[in-house]
C-alpha positions as CSV (number, residue, x, y, z in Angstrom):
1,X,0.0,0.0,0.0
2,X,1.4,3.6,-0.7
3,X,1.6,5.7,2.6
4,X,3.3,8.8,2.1
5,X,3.3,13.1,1.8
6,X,1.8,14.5,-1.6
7,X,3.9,18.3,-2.0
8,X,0.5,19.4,-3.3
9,X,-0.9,22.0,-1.7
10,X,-1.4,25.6,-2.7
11,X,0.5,28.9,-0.6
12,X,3.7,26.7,-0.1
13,X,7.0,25.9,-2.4
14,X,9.1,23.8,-0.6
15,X,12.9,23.8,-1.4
16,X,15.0,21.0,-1.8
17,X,16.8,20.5,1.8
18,X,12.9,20.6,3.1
19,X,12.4,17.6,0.8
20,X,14.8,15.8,2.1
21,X,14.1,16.5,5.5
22,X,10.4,14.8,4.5
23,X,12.0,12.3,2.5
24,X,13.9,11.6,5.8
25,X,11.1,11.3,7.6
26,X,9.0,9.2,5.2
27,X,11.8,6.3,5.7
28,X,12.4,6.6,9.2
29,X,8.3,6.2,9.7
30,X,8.1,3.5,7.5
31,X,6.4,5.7,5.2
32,X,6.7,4.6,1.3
33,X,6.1,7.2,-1.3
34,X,6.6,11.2,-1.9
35,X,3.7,12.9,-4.3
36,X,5.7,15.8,-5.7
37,X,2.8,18.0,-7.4
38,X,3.3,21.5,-5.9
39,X,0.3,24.0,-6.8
40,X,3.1,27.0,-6.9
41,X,5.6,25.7,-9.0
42,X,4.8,27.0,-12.3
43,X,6.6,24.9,-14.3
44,X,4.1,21.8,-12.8
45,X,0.9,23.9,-13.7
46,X,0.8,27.4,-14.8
47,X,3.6,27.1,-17.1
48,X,3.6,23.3,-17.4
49,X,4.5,23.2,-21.2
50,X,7.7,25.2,-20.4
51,X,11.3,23.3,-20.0
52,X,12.7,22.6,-16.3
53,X,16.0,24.5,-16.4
54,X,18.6,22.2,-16.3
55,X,19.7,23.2,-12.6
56,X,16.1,22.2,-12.1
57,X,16.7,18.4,-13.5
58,X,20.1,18.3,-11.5
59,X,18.4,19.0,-8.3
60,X,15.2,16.9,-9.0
61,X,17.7,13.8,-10.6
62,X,19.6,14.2,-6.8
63,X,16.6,14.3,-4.9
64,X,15.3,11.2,-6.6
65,X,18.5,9.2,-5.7
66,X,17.7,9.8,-2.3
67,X,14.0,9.1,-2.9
68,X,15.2,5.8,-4.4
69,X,18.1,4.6,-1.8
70,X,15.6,5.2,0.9
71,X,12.8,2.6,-1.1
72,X,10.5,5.6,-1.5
73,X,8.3,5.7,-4.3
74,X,8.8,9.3,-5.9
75,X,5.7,10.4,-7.7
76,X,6.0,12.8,-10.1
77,X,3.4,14.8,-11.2
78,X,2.2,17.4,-14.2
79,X,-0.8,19.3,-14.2
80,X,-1.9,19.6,-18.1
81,X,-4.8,21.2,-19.2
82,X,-5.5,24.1,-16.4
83,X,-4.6,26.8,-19.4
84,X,-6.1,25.8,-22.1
85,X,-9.2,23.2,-22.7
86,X,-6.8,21.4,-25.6
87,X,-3.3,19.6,-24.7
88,X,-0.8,19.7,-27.1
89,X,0.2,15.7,-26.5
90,X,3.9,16.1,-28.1
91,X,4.7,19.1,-25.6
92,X,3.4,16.4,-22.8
93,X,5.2,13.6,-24.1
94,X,8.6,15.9,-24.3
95,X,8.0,16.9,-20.8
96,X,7.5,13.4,-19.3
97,X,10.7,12.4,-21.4
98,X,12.9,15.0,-19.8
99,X,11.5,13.3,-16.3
100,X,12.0,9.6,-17.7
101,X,15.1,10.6,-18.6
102,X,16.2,11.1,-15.1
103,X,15.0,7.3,-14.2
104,X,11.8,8.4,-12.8
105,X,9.2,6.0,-13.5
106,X,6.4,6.8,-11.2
107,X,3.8,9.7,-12.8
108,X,0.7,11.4,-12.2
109,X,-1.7,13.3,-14.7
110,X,-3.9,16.0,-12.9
111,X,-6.5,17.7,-14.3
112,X,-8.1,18.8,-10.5
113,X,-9.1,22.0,-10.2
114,X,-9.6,22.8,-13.8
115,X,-12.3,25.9,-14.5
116,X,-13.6,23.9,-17.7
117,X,-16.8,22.0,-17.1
118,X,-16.3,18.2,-16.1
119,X,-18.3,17.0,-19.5
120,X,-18.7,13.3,-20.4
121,X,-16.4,14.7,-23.4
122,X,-14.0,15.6,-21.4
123,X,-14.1,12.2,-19.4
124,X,-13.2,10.7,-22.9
125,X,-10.6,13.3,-23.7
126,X,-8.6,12.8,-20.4
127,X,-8.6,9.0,-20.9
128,X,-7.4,9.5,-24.9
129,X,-4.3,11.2,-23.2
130,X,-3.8,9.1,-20.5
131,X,-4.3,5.7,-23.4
132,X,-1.5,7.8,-25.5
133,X,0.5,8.3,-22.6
134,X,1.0,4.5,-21.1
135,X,1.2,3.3,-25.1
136,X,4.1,5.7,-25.4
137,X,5.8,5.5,-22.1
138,X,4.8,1.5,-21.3
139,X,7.8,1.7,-18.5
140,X,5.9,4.0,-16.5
141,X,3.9,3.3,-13.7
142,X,1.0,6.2,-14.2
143,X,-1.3,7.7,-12.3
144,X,-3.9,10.2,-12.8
145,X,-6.1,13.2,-10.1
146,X,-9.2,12.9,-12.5
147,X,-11.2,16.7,-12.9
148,X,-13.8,15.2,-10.3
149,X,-12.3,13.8,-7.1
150,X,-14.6,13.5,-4.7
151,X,-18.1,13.4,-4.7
152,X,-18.4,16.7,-3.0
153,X,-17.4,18.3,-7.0
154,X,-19.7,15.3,-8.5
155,X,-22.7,16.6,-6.6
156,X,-23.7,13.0,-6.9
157,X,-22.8,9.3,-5.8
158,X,-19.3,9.3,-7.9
159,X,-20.8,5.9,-9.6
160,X,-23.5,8.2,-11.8
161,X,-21.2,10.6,-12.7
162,X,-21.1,11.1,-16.6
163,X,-17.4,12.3,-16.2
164,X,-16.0,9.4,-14.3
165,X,-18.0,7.2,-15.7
166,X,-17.0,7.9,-19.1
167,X,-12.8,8.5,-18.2
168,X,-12.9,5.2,-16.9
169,X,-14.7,3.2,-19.7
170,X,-12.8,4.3,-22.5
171,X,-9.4,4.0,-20.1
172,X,-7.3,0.6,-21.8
173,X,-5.5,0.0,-18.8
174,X,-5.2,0.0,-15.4
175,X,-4.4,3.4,-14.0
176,X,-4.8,4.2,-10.3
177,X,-6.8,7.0,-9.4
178,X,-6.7,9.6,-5.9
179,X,-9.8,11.0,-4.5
180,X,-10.3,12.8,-1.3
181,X,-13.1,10.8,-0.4
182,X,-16.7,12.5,0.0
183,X,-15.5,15.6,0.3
184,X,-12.7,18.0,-0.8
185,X,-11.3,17.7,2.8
186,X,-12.9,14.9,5.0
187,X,-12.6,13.3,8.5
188,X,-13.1,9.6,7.7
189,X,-14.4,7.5,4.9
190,X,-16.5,4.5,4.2
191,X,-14.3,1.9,3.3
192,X,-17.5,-0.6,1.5
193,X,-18.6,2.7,-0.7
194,X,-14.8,2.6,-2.0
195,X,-14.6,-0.5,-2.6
196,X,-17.9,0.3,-4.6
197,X,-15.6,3.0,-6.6
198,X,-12.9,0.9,-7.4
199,X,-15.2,-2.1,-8.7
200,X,-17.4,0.2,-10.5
201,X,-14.5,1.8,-12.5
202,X,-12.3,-1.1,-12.4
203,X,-9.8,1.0,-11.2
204,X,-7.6,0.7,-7.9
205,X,-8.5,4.0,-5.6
206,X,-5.4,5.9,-3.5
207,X,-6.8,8.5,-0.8
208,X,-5.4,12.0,-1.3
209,X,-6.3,13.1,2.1
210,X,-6.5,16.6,3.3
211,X,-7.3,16.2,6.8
212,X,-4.1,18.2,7.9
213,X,-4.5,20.4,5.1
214,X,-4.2,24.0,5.9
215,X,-4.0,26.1,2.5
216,X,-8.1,26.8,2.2
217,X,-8.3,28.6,5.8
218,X,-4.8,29.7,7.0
219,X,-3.8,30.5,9.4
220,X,-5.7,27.6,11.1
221,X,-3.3,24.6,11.7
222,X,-4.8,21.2,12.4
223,X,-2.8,18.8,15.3
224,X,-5.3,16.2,15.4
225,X,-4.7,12.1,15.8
226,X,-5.3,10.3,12.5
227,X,-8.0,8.1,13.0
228,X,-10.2,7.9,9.4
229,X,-10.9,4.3,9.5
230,X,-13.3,2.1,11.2
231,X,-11.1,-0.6,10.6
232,X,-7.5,-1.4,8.6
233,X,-8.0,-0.5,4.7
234,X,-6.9,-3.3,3.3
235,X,-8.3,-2.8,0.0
236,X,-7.1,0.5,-0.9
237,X,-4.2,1.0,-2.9
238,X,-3.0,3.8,-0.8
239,X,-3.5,6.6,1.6
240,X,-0.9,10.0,1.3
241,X,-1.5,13.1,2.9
242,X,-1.7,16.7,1.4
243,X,-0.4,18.7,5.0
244,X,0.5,22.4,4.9
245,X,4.3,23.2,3.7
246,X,5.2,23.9,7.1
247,X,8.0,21.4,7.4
248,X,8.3,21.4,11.4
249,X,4.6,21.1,11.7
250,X,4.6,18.4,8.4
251,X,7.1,16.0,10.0
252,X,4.7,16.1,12.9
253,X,1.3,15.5,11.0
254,X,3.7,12.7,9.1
255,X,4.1,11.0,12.7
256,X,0.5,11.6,13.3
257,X,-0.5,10.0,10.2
258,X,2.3,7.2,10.1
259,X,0.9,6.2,13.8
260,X,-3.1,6.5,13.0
261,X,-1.8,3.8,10.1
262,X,-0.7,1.7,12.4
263,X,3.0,2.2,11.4
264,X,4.4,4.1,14.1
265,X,5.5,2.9,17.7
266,X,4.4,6.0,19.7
267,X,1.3,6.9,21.0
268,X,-0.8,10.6,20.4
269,X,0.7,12.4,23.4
270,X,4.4,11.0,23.1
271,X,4.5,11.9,19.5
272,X,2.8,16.1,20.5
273,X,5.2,16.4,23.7
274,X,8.7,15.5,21.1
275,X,7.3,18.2,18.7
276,X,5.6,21.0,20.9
277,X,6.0,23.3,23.7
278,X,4.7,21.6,26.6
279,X,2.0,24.2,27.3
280,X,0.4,24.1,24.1
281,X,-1.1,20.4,24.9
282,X,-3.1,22.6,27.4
283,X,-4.7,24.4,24.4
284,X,-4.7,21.7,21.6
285,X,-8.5,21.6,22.0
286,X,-7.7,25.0,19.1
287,X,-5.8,22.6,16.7
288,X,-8.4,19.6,16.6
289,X,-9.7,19.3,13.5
290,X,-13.0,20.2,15.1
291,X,-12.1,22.6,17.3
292,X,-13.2,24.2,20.0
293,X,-13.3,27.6,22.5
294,X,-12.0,26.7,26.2
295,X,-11.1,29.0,29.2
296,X,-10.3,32.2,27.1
297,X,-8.6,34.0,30.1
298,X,-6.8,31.0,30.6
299,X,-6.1,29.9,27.0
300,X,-4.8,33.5,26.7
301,X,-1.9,33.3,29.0
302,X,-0.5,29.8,27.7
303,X,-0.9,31.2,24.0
304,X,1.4,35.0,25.6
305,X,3.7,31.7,26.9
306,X,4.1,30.3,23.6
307,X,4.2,32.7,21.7
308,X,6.9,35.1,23.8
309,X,9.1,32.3,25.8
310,X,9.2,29.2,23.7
311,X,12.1,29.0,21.1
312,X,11.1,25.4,19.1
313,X,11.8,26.1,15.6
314,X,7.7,24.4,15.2
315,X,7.0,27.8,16.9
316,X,8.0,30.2,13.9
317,X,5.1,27.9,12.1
318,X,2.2,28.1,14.5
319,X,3.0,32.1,14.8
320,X,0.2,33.0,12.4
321,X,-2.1,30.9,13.8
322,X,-1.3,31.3,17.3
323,X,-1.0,35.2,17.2
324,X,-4.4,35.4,15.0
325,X,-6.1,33.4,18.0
326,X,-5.1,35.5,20.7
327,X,-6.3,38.6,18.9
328,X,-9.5,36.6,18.2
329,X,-10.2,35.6,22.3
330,X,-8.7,38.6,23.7
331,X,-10.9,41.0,21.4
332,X,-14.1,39.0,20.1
333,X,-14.2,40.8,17.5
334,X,-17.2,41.1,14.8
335,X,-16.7,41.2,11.5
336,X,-16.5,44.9,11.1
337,X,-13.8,45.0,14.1
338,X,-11.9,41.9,12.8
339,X,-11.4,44.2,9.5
340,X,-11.2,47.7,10.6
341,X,-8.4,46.8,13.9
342,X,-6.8,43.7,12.5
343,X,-6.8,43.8,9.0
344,X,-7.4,47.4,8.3
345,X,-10.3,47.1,5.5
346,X,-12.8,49.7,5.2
347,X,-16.5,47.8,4.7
């Protein structure tokens, strides 16, 4: 099964010494596989049809040594298509070459968060690229992000929908797909309506999950024990987080998730007392993914504690967040006072 860290979140570019602090990480968890698909790197999205400079190839070529002498799976992804509606297939092929070329083997397609409509013609076009892709590239293990990923953007059980349906049935071979489950960012997931996924589509289903995910409502930061599954998902193919480019708080979240999966040794509070401040377990109750208001006078003077005599390099992370909730329970603020005394916006 692939357990791992997807780089694939928007607000953050990590640089190459954070990777291999993750990558580090990944093996010493007994983690598998790094998802490199960065939102902000333009040459992955934006500006996918453009050349990686060659200083670019030397570092990713390096950083995929390591990858591979530590037995983790680097994926590597390109996000075609967000431009323009039609994708020229020869500037694709050229760019998965110059990847190949390096001895990467692992790839990913996305088309996520597209603005074209998810059509049933689009369904087909995706899979005519991703046929054309594995028929010219049969030493690479693919895998795509389809346009719809969860059934939050379907709007219906992801069985009916004409998109997937019709990527899927005109697919020629077997290409594993991620999806976040039933929604964009969700708590758990129902293992028997997966399996329903992956046997309607005859396709084998890895969950991008973005339970720690923090780039759709910084600065809010997530510390929360991994605990999704009812029981052990056997029958997935795999299960990678999308965190929050922080890479203090990450490698935390990684030992979070790496324990919830039953990988790790340590237990919830062992694994929050090596990365945090001790008082800050006081006011975790903040960070849970459903959060929660406590003692405000209280939670006030552990926050001052934190944030003026603790020196842990996690610190310089949870500054936003930690300074942005002491304004928040020390003022209460409405919305007009939140933007006039702490933003400074007008209404």
């Amino acid at each position: 099964m692939l357990t791992g860290y997807i780089e694939g979140y928007y607000g953050s570019l990590l640089d190459w010494n954070q990777r291999l602090k993750i990558l580090e990480s990944l093996s010493a968890l007994n983690l598998n596989s790094y998802f490199y698909c960065p939102k902000e790197d333009p040459f992955h999205r934006l500006e996918w049809a453009e050349d990686y400079s060659d200083e670019y190839l030397l570092n990713l070529g390096s950083f995929f040594e390591s990858a591979k002498s530590s037995n983790i799976e680097l994926i590597f992804g390109i996000s075609p298509g967000f431009v323009s509606e039609s994708i020229d297939q020869k500037i694709l092929n050229n760019k998965i070459q110059s990847i190949f070329d390096l001895g990467i083997k692992s790839l990913c397609i996305l088309f996520d968060d597209i603005s074209f409509e998810a059509t049933k013609q689009k369904g087909k076009e995706h899979a005519e690229i991703l046929n054309k892709v594995v028929q010219d590239f049969p030493e690479i293990k693919l895998y795509i992000v389809p346009q719809i990923y969860s059934d939050q953007l379907s709007k219906t059980d992801a069985t009916d929908c004409l998109y997937l349906n019709e990527l899927f049935s005109s697919m020629k071979y077997q290409v594993p797909f991620f999806w976040t489950g039933e929604s964009v960012v969700s708590k758990s997931y129902d293992l028997e309506y997966i399996s329903k996924i992956q046997e309607r589509f005859n396709q084998d289903l890895i969950i991008w999950d973005n339970f720690y995910a923090s780039d759709y409502c910084e600065p809010r930061v997530t510390i929360d024990a991994y605990n999704p599954f009812v029981k052990n998902p056997k029958n997935i193919y795999g299960v990678m987080i999308n965190p929050t480019g922080k890479v203090n708080l990450d490698i935390l979240l990684l030992e979070l998730f790496s324990s919830g999966m039953g990988k790790g040794n340590e237990d919830f509070k062992s694994i929050l007392k090596k990365h945090l401040p001790n008082e800050m377990i006081d006011i975790l109750h903040y960070f849970k993914f459903e959060g929660r208001i406590g003692d405000v006078d209280k939670d006030i003077k552990i926050i001052d504690k934190v944030l003026w005599n603790s020196s842990m390099e996690i610190k310089l992370e949870l500054y936003p967040y930690l300074h942005f909730l002491r304004f928040v329970l020390k003022n209460k603020p409405d919305l007009k006072y939140l933007l006039d005394k702490r933003l400074r916006l007008k209404s």
